[in-house]
C-alpha positions as a printed NumPy array, in Angstrom:
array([[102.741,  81.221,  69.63 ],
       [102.112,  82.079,  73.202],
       [ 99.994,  85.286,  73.028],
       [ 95.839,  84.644,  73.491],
       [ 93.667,  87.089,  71.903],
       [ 90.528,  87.1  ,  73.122],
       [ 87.19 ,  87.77 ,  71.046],
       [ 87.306,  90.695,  68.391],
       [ 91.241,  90.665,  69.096],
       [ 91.738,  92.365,  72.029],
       [ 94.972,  91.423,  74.237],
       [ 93.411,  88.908,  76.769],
       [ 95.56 ,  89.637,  80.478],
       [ 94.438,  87.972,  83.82 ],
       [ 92.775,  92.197,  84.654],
       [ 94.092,  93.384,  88.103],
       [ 93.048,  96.417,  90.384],
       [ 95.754,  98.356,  90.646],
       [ 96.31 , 101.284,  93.197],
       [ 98.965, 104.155,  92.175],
       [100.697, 105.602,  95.041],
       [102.97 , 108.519,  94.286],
       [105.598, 108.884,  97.179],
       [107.683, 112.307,  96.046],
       [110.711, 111.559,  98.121],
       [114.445, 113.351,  97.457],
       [115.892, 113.26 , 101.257],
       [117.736, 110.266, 100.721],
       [119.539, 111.071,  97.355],
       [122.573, 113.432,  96.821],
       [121.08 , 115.082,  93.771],
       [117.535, 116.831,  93.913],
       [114.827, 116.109,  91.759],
       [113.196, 112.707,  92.042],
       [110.137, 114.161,  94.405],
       [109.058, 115.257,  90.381],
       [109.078, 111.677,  89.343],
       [105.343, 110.555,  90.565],
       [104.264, 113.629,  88.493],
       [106.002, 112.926,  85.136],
       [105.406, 109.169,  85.38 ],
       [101.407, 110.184,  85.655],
       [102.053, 112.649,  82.863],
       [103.586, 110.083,  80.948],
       [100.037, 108.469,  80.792],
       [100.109, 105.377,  82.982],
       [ 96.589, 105.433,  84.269],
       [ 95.324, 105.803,  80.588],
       [ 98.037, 102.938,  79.258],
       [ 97.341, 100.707,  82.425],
       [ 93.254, 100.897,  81.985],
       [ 93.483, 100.459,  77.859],
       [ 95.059,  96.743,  79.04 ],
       [ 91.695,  96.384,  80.873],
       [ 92.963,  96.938,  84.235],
       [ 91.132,  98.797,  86.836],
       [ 93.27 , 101.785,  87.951],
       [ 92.889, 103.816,  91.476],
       [ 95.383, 106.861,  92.198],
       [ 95.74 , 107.24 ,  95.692],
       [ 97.735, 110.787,  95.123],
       [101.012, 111.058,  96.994],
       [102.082, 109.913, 100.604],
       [103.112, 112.85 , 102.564],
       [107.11 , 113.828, 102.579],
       [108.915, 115.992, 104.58 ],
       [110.61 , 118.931, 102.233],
       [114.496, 118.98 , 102.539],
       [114.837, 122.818, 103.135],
       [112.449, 122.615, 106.16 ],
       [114.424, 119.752, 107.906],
       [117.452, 119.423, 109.867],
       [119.753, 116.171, 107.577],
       [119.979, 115.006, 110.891],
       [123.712, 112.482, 111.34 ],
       [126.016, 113.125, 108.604],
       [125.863, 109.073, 108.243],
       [122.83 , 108.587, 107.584],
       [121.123, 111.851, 106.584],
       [117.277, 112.956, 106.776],
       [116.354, 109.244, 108.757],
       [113.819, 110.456, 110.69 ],
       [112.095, 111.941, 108.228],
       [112.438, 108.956, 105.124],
       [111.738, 106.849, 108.568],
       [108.718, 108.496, 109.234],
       [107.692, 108.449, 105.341],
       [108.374, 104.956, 104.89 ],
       [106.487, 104.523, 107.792],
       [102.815, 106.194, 105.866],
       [103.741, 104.208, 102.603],
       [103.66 , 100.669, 104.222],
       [100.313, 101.794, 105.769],
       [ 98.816, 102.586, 102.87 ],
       [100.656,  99.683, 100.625],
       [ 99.063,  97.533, 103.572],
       [ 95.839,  99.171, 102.868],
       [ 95.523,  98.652,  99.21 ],
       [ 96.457,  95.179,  99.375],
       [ 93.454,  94.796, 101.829],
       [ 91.074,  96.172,  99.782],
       [ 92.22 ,  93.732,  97.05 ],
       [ 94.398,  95.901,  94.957],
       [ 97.979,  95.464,  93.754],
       [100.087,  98.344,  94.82 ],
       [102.117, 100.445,  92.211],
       [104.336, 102.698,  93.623],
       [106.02 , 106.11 ,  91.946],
       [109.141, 107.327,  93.429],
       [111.142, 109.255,  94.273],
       [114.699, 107.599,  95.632],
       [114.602, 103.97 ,  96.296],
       [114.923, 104.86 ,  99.822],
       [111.316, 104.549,  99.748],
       [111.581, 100.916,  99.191],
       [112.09 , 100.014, 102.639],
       [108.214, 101.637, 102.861],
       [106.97 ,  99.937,  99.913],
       [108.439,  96.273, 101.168],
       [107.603,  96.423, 104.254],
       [104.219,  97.024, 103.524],
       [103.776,  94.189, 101.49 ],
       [105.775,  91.636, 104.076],
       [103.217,  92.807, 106.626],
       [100.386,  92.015, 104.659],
       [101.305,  88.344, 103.759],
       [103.043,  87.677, 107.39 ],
       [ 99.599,  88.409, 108.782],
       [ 98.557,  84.823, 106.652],
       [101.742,  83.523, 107.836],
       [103.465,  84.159, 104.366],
       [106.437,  85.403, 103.15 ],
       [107.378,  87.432,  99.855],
       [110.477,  87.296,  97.779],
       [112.23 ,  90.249,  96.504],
       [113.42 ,  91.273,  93.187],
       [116.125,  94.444,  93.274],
       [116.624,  95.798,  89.233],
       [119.061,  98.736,  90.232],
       [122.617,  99.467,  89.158],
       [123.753,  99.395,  92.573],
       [122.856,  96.763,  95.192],
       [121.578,  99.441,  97.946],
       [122.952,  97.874, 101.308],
       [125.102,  99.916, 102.593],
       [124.166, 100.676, 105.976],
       [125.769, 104.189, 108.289],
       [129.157, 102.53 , 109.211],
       [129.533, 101.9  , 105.894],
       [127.784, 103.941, 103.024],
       [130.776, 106.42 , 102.083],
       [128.069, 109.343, 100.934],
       [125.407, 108.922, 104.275],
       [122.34 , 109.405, 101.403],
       [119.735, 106.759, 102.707],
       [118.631, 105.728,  99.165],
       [121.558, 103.445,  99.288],
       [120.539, 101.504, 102.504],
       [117.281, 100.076, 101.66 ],
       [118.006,  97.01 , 100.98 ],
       [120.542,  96.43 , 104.412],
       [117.533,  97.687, 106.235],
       [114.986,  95.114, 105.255],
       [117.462,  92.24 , 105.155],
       [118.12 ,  93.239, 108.995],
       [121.417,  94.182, 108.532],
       [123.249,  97.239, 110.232],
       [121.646,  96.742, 113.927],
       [123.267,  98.953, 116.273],
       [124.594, 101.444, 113.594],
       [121.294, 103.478, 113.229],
       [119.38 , 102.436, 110.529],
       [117.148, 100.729, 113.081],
       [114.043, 103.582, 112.037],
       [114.258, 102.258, 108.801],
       [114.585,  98.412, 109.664],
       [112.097,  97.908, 112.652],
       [109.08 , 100.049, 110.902],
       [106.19 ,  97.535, 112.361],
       [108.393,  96.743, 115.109],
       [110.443,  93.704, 113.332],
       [113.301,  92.906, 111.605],
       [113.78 ,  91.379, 109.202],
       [111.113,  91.887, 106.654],
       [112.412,  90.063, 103.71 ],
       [114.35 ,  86.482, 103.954],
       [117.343,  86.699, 102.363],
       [117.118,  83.003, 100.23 ],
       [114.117,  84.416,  98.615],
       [116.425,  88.442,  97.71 ],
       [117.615,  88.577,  94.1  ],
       [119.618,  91.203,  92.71 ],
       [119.341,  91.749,  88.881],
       [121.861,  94.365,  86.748],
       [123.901,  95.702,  89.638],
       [127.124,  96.683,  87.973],
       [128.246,  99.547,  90.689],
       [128.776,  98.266,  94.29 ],
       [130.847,  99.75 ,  97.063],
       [133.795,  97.822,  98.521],
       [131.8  ,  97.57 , 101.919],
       [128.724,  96.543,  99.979],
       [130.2  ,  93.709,  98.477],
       [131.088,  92.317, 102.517],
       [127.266,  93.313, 103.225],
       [126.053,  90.843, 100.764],
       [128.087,  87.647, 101.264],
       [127.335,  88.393, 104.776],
       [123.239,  89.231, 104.732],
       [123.723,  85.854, 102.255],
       [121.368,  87.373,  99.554],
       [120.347,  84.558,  97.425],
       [121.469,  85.438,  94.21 ],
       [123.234,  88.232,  92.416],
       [123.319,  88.449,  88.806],
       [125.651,  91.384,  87.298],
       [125.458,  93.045,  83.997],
       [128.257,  90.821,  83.408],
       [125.915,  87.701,  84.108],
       [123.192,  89.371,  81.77 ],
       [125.847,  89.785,  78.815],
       [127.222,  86.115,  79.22 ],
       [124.203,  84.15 ,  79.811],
       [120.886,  86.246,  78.343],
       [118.285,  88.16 ,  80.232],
       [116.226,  85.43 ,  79.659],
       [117.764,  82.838,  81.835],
       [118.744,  85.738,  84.391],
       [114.829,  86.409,  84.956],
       [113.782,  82.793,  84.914],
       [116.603,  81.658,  87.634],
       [115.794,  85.23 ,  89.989],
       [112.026,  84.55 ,  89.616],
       [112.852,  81.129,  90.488],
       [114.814,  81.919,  93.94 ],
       [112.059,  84.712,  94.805],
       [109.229,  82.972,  94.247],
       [110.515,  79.461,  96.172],
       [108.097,  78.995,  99.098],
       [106.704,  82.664,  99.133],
       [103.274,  84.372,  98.016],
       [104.711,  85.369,  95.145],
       [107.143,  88.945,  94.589],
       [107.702,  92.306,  95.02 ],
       [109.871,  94.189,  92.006],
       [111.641,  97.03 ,  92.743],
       [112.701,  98.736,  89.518],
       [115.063, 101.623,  89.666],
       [115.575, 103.472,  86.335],
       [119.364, 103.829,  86.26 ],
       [118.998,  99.894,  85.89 ],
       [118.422, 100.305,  82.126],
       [121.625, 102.372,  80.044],
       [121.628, 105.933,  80.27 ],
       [121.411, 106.005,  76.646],
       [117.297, 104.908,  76.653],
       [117.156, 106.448,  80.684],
       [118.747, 109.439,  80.776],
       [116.659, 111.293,  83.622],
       [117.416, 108.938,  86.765],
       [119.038, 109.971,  89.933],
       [122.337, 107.988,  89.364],
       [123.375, 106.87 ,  86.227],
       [125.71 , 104.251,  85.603],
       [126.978, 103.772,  82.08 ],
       [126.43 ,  99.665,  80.884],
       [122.775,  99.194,  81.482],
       [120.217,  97.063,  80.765],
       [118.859,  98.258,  76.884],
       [115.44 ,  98.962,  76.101],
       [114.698,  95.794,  74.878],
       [116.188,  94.047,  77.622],
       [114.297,  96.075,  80.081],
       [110.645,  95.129,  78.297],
       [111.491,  91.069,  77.699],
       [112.712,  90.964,  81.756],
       [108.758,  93.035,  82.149],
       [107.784,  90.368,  79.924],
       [108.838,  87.144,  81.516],
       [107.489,  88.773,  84.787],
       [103.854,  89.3  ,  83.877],
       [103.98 ,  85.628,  82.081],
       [104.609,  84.334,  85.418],
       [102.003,  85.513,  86.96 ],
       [103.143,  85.955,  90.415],
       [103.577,  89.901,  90.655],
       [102.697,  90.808,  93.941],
       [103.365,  94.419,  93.615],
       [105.563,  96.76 ,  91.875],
       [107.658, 100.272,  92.203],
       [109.452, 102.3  ,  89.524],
       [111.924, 104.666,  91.645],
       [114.831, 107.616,  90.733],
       [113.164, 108.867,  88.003],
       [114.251, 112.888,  88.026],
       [112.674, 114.613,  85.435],
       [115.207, 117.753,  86.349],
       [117.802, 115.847,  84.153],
       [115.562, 113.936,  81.65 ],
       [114.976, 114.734,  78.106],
       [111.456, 115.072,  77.197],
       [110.476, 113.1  ,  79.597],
       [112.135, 109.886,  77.661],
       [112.587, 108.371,  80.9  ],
       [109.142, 108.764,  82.54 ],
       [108.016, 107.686,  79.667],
       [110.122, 104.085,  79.36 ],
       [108.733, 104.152,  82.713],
       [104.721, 103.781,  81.906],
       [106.242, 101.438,  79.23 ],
       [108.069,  99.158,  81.394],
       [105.061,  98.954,  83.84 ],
       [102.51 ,  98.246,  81.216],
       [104.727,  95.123,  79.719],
       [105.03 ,  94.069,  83.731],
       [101.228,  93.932,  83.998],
       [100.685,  91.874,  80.682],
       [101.178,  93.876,  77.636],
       [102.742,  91.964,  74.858],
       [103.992,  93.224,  71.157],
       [101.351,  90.828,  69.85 ]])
């Protein structure tokens, strides 16, 4: 048995501080309603659920964003970039900030554009000890497109191509050089979990960025999610501080995550979802951690927000026993 119970049987977990940082951001997603998901992840309970593990929990409210009907999109290639730019921008400041003050940043979105905030927060943090991070991507789609070649122009699926350094001279350069470098995130140390909906370009974009690994839903029903997550953790954590997970909701089936931005039928289930949380927290090497695309506008009773809180809690140590 692997669990530990410490003294009148409480779950014993290595306790973390942990700041929450909501960043309400729709502009780079075709379908409104994901600046809701910081709120209905909250009012799922995740402060309470984090802290009754015995972690210390901080919310640092919401980063400021830019409201869509105020703004001008901007190229039809790459729409709202200034302003998810400029957003990004404030969340790697304050992910930068947290980690300072000796916190692990969780971070509520919003589209996964913001991930390209989040990321390069945490790279600038560990470059300034001369370190580097690895990356794990949980998403149905892989997320580097970049303008020439994302065949919608929504930004939330770029992210990736701009902190791999890809797409230099097509635009995405706000995105990419936020801290005035590129790239943030090395490529051998990139591992893509679940994607199972990737454009034709994309597909070029990956062999040639030479992300380190790629495991499909098809790799997840042949070979287990167990062996998925202990290869992925492998390749991000070789040589680097440890990880950053970036979690997007239409990862898991549509059946247990309705509410997401993007769903893609053929999903991770719910209890795939918690043992890849799991084998994560028994590592031990969790750097920091977003949850992204939730959109309460289409959820069901807030099933989705509240898989959310769930998944997050089994990443930071809770176990069944």
């Amino acid at each position: 048995m692997h669990s530990e119970f410490s003294r009148g049987g409480m779950l014993s977990v290595p306790t973390r501080k942990i700041c929450v940082l909501g960043v309400p951001l729709d502009l780079g997603a075709s379908r409104r309603g994901v600046d809701m998901g910081p709120s209905a992840v909250r009012v799922a309970g995740l402060e309470a659920r984090l802290e009754a593990l015995g972690h210390q929990v901080t919310d640092g409210g919401n980063i400021r964003v830019e409201i869509a009907e105020t703004q001008k999109s901007g190229k039809a290639n790459a729409r709202f970039l200034k302003q998810i730019a400029e957003t990004c921008t404030r969340t790697a400041e304050a992910v930068v900030k947290s980690l300072e003050e000796g916190m692990s940043p969780l971070v509520l979105g919003g589209d996964h554009s913001l991930a390209a905030g989040t990321i390069s927060g945490v790279a600038e943090f560990y470059r300034r000890q001369g370190k580097k991070i690895g990356v794990i991507w949980m998403d149905a789609h892989s997320d580097i497109n970049t303008p020439e070649t994302s065949p919608s122009g929504t930004v939330h699926g770029m992210p990736l191509a701009a902190l791999l350094g890809l797409g230099g001279g097509s635009g995405l350069e706000p995105l990419s050089q936020i801290f005035g470098y590129a790239p943030k995130i090395a490529a051998e140390n990139t591992v893509l979990i679940g994607v199972r909906d990737i454009d034709t370009a994309e597909r070029e974009n990956i062999r040639r960025a030479g992300v380190a690994a790629v495991y499909t839903m098809r790799d997840i029903d042949e070979r287990g999610m167990r062996t998925v997550m202990e290869e992925a953790l492998q390749v991000a954590g070789e040589g680097t501080a440890g990880y950053h997970v970036s979690l997007d909701m239409d990862w898991i089936d549509p059946e247990d995550a309705p509410g997401v931005g993007t769903p893609v039928r053929g999903g991770a289930t719910y209890r795939e979802a918690h043992l890849a949380m799991e084998i994560l927290a028994d590592h031990g090497r969790l750097l920091s951690f977003e949850i992204v695309e939730v959109n309460p506008v289409i959820d069901e009773h807030n099933r989705t927000a509240d898989l959310a809180v769930e998944l997050a809690c089994s990443a930071f140590g809770k176990k069944i026993l």
